[in-house]
C-alpha positions as CSV (number, residue, x, y, z in Angstrom):
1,X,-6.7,14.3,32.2
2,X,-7.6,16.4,29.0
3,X,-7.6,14.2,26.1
4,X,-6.2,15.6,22.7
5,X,-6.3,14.1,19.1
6,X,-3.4,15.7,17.2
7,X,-1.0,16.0,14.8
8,X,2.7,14.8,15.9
9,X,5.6,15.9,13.4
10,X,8.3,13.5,11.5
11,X,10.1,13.5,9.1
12,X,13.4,16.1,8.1
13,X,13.7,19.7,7.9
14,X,10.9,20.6,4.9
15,X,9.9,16.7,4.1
16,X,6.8,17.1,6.6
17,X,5.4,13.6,8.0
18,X,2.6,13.7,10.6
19,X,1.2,10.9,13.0
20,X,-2.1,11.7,14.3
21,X,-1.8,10.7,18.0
22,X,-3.9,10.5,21.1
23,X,-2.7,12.4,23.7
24,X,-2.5,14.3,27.2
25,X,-2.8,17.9,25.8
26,X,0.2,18.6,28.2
27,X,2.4,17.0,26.6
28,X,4.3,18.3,23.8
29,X,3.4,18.1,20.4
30,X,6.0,15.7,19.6
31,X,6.5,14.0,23.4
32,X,4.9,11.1,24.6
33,X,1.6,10.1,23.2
34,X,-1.2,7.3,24.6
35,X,-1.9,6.0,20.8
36,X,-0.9,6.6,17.2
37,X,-4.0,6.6,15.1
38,X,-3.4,7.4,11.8
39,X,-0.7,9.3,9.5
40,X,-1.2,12.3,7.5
41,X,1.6,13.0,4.8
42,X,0.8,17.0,3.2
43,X,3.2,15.8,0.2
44,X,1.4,13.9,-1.4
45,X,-1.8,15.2,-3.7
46,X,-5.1,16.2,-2.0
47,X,-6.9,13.4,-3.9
48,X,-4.7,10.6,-3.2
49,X,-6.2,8.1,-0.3
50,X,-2.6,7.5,1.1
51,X,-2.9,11.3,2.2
52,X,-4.2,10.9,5.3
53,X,-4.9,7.8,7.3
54,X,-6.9,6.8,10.1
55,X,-7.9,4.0,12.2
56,X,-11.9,5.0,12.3
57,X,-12.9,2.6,15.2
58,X,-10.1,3.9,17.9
59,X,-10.7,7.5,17.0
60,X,-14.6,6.8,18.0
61,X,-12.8,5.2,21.1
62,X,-11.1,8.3,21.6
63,X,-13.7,10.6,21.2
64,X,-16.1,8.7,23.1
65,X,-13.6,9.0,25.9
66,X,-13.7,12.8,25.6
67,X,-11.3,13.8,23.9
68,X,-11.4,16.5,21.8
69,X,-9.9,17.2,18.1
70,X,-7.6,19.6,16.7
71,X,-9.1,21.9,14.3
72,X,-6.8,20.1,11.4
73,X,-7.6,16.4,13.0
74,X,-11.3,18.0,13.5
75,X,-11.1,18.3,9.4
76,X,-9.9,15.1,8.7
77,X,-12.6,13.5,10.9
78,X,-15.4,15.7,8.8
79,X,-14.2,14.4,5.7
80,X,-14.3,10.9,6.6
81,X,-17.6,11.5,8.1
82,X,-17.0,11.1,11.6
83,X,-18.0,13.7,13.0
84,X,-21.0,16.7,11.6
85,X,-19.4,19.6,10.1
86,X,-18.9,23.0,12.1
87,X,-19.2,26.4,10.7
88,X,-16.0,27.9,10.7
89,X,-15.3,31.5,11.5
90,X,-14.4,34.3,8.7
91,X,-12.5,37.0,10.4
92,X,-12.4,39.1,6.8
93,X,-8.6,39.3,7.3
94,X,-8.1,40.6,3.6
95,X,-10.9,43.3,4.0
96,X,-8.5,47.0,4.1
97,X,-8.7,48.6,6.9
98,X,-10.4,52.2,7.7
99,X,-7.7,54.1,6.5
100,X,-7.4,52.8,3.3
101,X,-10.8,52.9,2.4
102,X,-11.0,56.5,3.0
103,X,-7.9,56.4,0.6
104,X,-9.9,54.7,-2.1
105,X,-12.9,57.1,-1.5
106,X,-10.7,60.3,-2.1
107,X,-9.0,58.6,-5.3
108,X,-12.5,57.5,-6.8
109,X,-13.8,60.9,-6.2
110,X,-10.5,62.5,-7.8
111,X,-11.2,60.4,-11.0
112,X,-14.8,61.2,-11.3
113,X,-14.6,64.7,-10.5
114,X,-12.2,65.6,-13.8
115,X,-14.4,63.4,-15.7
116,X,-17.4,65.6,-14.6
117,X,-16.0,68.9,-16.2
């Protein structure tokens, strides 16, 4: 059975409330779950302890178990120092594409040619 630490959503429609749950990865992401183990509420301010929650002790369970984090859950876990921090990819999503960088060429060169003369 693959194991999954997660986030399961409550709450209403825009009022966000999660439980961080252990369960069977094939179940779905509100279903059935083995064990709640924490909450995480993304309303309240990032400094405030009552942000996120967690019950240390059956997440080590958990993880001893196998079972494998979430990348959000992973985070959660990093900053309450329970597992080392990973180096996270940067796919450069807001670096322009070919096109427009050949754009920008042509206009810097049409500004400094005029300048030139």
């Amino acid at each position: 059975m693959a194991m999954k630490i997660r986030l399961a959503r409550g709450g209403s429609k825009k009022r966000p409330h999660y439980a961080i749950v252990a369960t069977d990865s094939r179940m779905p992401r509100d279903g059935r779950f083995l064990e709640k183990l924490g909450t995480y509420n993304p309303l309240l301010a990032k400094d405030s302890e009552d942000r996120v929650k967690m019950d240390i002790e059956r997440v080590q369970f958990w993880l001893a178990k196998g079972a494998q984090a979430t990348d959000r859950v992973a985070r959660f876990l990093e900053a309450a120092g329970v597992v080392a921090k990973t180096e996270r990819k940067n796919m450069k999503k807001a670096e322009p594409g070919d096109k427009a960088k050949k754009r920008a060429e042509e206009k810097a060169a049409k500004a400094a040619a005029p300048a030139e003369e």
